[in-house]
N, CA, C and O atoms as a Tinker XYZ file with bonds, in Angstrom:
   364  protein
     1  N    111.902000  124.018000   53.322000    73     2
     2  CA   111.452000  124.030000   54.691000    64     1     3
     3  C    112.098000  122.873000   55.456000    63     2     4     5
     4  O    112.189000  121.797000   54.866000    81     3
     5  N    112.640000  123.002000   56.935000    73     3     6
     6  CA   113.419000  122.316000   57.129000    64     5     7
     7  C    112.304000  121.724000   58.480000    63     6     8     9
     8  O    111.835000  122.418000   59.382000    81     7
     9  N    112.076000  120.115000   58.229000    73     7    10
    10  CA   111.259000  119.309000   59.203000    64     9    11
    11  C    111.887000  119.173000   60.473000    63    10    12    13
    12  O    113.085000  118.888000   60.509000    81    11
    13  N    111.073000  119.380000   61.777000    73    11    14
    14  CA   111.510000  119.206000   62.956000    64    13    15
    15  C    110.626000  117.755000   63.240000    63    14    16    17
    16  O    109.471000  117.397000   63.010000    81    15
    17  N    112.115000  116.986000   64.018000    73    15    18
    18  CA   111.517000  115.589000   64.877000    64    17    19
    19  C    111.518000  115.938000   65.629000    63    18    20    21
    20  O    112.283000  116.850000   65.945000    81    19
    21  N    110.222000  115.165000   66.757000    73    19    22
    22  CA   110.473000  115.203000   67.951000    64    21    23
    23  C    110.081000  114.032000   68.336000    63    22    24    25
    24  O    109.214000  113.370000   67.765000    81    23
    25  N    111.005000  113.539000   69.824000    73    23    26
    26  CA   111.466000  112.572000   70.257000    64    25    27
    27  C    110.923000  112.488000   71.826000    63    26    28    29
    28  O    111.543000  113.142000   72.664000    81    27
    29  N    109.674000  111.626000   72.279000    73    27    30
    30  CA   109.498000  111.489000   73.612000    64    29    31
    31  C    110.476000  110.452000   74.362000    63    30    32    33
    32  O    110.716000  109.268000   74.129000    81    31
    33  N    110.973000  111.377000   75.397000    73    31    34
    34  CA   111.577000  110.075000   76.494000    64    33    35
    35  C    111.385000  109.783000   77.748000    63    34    36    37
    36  O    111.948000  110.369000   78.673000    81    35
    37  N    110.329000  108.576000   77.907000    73    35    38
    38  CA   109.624000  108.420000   78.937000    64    37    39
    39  C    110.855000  107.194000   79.958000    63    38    40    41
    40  O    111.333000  106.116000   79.606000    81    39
    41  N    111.057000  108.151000   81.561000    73    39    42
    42  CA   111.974000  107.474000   82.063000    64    41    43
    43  C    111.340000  106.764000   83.030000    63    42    44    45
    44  O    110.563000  107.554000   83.567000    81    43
    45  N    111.237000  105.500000   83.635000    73    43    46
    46  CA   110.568000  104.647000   84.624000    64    45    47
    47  C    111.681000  104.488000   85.579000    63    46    48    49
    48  O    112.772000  103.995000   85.289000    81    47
    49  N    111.283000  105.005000   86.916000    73    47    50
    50  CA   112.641000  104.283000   87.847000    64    49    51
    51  C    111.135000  103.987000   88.929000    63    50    52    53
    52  O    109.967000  104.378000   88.941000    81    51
    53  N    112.171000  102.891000   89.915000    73    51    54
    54  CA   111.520000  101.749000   90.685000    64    53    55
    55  C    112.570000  101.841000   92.135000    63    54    56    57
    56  O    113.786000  101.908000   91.955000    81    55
    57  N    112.095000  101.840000   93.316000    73    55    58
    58  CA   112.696000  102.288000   94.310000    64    57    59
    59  C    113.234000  100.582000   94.406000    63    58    60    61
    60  O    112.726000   99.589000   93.885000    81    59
    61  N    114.475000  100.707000   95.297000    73    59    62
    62  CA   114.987000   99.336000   95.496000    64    61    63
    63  C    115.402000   99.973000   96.983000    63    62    64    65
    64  O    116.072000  100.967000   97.262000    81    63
    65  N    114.706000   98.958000   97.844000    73    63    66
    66  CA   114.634000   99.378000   99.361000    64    65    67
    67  C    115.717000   97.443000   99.758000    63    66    68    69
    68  O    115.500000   96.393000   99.154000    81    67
    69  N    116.625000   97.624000  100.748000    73    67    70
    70  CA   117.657000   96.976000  101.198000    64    69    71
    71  C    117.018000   96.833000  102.621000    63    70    72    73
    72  O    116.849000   97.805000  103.357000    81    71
    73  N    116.664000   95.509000  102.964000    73    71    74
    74  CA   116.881000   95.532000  104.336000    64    73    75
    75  C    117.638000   94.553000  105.067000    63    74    76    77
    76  O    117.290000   93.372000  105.094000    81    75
    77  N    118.795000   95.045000  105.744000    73    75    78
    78  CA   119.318000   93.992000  106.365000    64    77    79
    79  C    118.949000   93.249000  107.626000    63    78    80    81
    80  O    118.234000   93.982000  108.310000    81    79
    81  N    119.082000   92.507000  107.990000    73    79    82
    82  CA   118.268000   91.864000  109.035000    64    81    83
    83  C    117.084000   91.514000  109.000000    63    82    84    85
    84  O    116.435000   91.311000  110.026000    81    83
    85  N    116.588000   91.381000  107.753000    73    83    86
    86  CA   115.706000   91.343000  107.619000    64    85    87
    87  C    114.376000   90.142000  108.207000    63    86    88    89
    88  O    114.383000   89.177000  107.443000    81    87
    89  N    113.772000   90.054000  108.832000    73    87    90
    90  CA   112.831000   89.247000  109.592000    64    89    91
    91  C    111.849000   88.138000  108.902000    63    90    92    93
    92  O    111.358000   87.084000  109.306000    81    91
    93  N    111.778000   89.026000  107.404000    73    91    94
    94  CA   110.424000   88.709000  106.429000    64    93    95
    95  C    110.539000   87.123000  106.087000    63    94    96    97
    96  O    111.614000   86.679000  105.685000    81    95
    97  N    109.366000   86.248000  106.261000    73    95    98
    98  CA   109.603000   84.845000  105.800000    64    97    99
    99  C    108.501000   84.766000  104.877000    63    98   100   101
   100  O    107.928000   85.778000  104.475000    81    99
   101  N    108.169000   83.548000  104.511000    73    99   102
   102  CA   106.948000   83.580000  104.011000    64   101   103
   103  C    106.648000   82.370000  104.916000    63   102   104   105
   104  O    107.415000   81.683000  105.591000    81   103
   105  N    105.153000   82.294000  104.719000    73   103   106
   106  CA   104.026000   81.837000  105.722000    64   105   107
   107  C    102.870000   81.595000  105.384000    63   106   108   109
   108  O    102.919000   82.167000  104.295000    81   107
   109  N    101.714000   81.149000  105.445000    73   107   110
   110  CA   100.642000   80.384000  105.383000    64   109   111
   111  C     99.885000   81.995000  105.328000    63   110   112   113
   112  O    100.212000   82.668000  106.305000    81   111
   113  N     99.139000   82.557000  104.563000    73   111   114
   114  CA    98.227000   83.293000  104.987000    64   113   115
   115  C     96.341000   82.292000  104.664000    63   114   116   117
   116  O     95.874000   81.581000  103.775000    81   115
   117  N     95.889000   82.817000  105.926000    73   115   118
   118  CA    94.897000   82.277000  105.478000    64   117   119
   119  C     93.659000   82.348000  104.850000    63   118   120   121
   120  O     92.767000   81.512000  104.707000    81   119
   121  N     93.847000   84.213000  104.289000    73   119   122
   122  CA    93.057000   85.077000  103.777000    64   121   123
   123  C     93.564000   84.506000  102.749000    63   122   124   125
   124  O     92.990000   83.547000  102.233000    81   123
   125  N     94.538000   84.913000  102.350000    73   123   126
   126  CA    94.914000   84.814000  100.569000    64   125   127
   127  C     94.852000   83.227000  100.131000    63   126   128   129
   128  O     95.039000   82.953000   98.945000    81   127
   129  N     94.678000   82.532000  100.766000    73   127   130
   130  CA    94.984000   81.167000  100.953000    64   129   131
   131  C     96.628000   80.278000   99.835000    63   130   132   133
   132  O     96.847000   79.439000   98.961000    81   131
   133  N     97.183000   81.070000  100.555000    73   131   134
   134  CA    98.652000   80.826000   99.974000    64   133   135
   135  C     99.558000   81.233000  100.836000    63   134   136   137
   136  O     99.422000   81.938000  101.836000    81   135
   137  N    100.573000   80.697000  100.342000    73   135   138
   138  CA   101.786000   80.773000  100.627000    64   137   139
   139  C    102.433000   82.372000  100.255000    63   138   140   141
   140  O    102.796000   82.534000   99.090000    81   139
   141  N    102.555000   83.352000  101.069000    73   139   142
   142  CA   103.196000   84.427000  100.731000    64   141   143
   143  C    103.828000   85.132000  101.521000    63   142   144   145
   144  O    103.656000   84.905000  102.719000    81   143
   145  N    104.503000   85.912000  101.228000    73   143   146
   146  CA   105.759000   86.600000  102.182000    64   145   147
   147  C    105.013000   87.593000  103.379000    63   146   148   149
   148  O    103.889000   88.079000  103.506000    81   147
   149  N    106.095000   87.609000  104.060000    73   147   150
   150  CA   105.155000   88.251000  105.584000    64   149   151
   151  C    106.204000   89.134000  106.008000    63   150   152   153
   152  O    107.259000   88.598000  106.348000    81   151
   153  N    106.119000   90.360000  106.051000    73   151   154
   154  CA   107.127000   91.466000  106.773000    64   153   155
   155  C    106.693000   92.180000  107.764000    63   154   156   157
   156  O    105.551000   92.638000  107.728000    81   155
   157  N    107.585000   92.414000  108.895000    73   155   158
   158  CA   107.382000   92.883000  109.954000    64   157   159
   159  C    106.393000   94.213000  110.006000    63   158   160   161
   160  O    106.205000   94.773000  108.925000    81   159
   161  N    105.944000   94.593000  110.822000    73   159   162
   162  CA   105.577000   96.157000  110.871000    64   161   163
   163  C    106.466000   97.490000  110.605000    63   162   164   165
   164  O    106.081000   98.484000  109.989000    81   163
   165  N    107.401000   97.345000  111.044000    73   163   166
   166  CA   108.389000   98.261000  110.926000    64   165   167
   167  C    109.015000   98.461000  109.129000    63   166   168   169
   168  O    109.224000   99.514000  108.526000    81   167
   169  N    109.224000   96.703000  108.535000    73   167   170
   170  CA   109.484000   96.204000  107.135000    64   169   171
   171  C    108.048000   96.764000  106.354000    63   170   172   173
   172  O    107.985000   97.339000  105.268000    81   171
   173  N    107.484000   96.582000  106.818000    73   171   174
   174  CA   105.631000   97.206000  105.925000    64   173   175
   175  C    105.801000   98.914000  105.929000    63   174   176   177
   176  O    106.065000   99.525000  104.893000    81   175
   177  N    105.616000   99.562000  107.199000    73   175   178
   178  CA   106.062000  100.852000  107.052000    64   177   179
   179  C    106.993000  101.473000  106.085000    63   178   180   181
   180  O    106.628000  102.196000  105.158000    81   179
   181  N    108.363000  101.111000  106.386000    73   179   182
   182  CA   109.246000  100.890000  105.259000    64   181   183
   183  C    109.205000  100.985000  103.833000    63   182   184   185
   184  O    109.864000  101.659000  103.041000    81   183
   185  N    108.035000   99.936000  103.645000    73   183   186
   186  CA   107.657000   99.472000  102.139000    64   185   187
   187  C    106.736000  100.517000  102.006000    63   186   188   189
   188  O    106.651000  101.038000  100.894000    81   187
   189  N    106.203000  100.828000  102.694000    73   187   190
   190  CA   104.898000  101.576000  102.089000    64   189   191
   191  C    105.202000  103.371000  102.193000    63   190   192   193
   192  O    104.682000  104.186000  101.431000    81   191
   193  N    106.143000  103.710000  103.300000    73   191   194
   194  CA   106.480000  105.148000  103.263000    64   193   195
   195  C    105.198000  105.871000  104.340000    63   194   196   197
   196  O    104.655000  106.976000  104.352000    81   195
   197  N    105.065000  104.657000  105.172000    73   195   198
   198  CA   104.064000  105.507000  106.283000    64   197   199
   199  C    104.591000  105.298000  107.423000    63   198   200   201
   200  O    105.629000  104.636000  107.434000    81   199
   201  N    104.261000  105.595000  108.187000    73   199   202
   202  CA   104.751000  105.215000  109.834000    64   201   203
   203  C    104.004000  103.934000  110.514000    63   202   204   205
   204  O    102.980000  103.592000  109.923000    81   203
   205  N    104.355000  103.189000  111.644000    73   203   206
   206  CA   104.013000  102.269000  112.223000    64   205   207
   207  C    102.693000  102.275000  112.158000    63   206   208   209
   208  O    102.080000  101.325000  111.673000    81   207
   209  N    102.023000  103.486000  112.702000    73   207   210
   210  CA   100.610000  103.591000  113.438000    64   209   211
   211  C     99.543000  103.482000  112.111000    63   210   212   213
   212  O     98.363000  103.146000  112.204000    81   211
   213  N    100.110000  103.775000  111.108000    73   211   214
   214  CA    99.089000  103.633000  109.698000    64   213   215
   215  C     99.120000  102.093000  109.148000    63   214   216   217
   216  O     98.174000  101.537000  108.590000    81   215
   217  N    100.064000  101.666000  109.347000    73   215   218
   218  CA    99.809000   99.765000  109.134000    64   217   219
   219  C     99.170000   99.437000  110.434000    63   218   220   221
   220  O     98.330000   98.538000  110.441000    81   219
   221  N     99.413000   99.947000  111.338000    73   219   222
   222  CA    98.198000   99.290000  112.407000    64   221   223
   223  C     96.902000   99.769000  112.350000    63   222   224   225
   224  O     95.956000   98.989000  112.457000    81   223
   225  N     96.713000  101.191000  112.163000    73   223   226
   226  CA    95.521000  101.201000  111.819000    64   225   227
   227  C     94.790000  100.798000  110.547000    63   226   228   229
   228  O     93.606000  101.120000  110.454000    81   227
   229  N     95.547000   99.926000  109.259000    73   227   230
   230  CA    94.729000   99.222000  108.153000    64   229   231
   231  C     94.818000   97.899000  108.790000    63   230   232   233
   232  O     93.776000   97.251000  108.684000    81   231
   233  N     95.764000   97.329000  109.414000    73   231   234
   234  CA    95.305000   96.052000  109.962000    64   233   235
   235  C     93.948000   96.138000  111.049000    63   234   236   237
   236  O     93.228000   95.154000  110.885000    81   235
   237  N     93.578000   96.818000  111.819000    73   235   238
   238  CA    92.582000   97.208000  112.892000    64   237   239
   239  C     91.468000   97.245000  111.820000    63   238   240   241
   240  O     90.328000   96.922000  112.151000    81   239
   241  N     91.815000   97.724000  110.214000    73   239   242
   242  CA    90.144000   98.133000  109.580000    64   241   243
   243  C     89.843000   97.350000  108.753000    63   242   244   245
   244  O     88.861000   97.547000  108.037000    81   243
   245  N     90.764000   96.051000  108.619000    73   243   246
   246  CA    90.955000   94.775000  108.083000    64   245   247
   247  C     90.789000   94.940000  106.651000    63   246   248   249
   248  O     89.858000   94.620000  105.913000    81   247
   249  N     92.367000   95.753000  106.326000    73   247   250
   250  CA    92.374000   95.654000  104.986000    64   249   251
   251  C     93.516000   95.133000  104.895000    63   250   252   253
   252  O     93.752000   94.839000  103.723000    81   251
   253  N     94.767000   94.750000  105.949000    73   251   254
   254  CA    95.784000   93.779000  106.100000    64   253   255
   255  C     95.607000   92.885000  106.140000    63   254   256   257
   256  O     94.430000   92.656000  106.419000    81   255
   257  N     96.502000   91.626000  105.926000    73   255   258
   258  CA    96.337000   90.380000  106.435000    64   257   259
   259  C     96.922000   90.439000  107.489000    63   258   260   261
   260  O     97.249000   91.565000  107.863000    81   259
   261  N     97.274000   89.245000  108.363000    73   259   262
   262  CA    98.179000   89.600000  109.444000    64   261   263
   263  C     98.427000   87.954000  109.502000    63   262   264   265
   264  O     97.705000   87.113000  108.968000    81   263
   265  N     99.679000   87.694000  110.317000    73   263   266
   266  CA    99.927000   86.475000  111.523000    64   265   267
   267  C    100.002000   86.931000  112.594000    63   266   268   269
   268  O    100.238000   88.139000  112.596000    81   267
   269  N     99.868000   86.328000  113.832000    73   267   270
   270  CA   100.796000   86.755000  115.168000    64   269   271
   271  C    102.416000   85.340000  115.340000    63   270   272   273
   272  O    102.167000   84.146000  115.167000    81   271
   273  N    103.586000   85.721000  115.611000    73   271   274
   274  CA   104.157000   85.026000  116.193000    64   273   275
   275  C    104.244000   84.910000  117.668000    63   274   276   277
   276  O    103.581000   85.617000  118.428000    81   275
   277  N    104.889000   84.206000  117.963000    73   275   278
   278  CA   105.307000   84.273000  119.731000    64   277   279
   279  C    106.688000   85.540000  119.838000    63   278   280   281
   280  O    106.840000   86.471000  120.629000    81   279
   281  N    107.600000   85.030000  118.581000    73   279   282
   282  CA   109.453000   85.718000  118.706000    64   281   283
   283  C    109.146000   87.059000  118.060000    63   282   284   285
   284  O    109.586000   88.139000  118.454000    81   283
   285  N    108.632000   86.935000  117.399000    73   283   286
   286  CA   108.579000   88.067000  116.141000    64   285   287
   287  C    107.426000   89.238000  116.271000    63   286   288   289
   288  O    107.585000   90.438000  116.050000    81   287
   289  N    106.243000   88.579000  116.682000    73   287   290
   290  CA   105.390000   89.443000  116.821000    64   289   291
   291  C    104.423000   89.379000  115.348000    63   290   292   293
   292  O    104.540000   88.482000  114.513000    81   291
   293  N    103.681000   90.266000  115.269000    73   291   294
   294  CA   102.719000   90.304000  113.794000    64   293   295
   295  C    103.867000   90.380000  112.557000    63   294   296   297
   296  O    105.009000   90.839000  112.549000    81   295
   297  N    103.197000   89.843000  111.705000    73   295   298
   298  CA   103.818000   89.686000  110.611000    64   297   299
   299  C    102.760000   90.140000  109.038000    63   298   300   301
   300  O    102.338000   89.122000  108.490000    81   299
   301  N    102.423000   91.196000  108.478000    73   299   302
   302  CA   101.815000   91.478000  107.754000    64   301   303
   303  C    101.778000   90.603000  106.190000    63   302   304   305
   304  O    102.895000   90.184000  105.887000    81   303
   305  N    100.970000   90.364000  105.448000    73   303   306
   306  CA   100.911000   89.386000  104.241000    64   305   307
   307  C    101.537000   90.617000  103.092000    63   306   308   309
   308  O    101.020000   91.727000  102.972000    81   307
   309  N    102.280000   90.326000  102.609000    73   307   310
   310  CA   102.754000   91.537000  101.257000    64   309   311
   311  C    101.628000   91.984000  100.153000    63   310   312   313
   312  O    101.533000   93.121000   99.690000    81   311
   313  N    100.654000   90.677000   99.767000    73   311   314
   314  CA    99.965000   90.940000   98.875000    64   313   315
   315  C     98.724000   91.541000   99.353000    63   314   316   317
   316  O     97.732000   91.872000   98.705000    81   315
   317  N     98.977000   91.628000  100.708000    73   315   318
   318  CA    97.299000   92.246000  101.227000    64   317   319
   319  C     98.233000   93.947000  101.510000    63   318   320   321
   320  O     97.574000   94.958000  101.752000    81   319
   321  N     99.090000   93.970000  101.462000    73   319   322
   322  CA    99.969000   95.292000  101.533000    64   321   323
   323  C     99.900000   95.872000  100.440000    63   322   324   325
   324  O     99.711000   97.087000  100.480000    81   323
   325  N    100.029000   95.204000   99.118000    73   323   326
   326  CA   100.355000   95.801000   97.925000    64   325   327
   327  C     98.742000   96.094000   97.374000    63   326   328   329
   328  O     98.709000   96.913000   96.456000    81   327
   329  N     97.972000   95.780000   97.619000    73   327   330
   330  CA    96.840000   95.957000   97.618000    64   329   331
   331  C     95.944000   97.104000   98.473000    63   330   332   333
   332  O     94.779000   97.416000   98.227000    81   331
   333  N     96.619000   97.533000   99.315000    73   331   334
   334  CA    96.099000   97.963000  100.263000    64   333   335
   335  C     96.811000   99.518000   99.898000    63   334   336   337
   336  O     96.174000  100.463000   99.431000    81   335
   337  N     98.079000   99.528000  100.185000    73   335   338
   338  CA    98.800000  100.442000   99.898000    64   337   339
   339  C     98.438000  101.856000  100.215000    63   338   340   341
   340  O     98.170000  102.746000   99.409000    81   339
   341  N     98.484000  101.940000  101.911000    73   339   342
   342  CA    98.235000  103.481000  102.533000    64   341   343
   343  C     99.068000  104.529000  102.341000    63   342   344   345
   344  O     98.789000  105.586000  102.905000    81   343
   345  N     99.965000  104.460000  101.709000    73   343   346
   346  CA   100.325000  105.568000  100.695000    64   345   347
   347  C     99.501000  106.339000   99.455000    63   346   348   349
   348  O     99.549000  107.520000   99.111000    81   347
   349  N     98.671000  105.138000   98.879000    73   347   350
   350  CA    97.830000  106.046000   97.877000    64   349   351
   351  C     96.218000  107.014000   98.988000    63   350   352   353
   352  O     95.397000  107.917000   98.825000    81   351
   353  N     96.539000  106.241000   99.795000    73   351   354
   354  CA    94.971000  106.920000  100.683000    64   353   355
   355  C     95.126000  108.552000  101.911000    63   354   356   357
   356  O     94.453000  109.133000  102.762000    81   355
   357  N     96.917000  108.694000  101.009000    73   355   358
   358  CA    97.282000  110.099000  101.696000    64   357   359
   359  C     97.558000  109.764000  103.389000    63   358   360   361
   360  O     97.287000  110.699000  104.142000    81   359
   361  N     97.992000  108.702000  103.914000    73   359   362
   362  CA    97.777000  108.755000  105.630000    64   361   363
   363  C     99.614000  109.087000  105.765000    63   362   364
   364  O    100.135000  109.238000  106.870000    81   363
């Protein structure tokens, strides 16, 4: 009797998103109370695969962090993004 192997092959890929011009600094948040990176609205959308109006409406239901600048405008906290992540909530 002739034995069959079998062989699982589990493949992991990870999106690698490029932005040039990019705006993102890091900054004082004062929720997280650290030092962490801050990307634009447009850079959050981006990251997350939703449109503008769905990072404004989780910042409005205060599950974002946020800054305001004067040049730049709001600046969202990454780790309150990655946490938040309105992609898994279907918007």
């Amino acid at each position: 009797m002739k034995k069959i192997r079998r062989t699982t092959v589990t493949i992991q890929t990870d999106r690698l998103l490029v932005m040039s011009g990019s705006r993102s600094r890091y900054s004082f948040c004062a929720v997280c109370g650290d030092e962490v990176r801050m990307v634009t609205i447009a850079e959050a959308a981006a990251l997350t695969g939703v449109n503008s109006s769905a990072i404004f409406h989780e910042i409005e239901a205060g599950r974002l962090h946020f800054i305001e600048e004067t040049v730049v405008g709001l600046l969202v906290c990454c780790n309150s993004l990655n946490e938040s992540n309105p992609t898994r909530k279907g918007q």
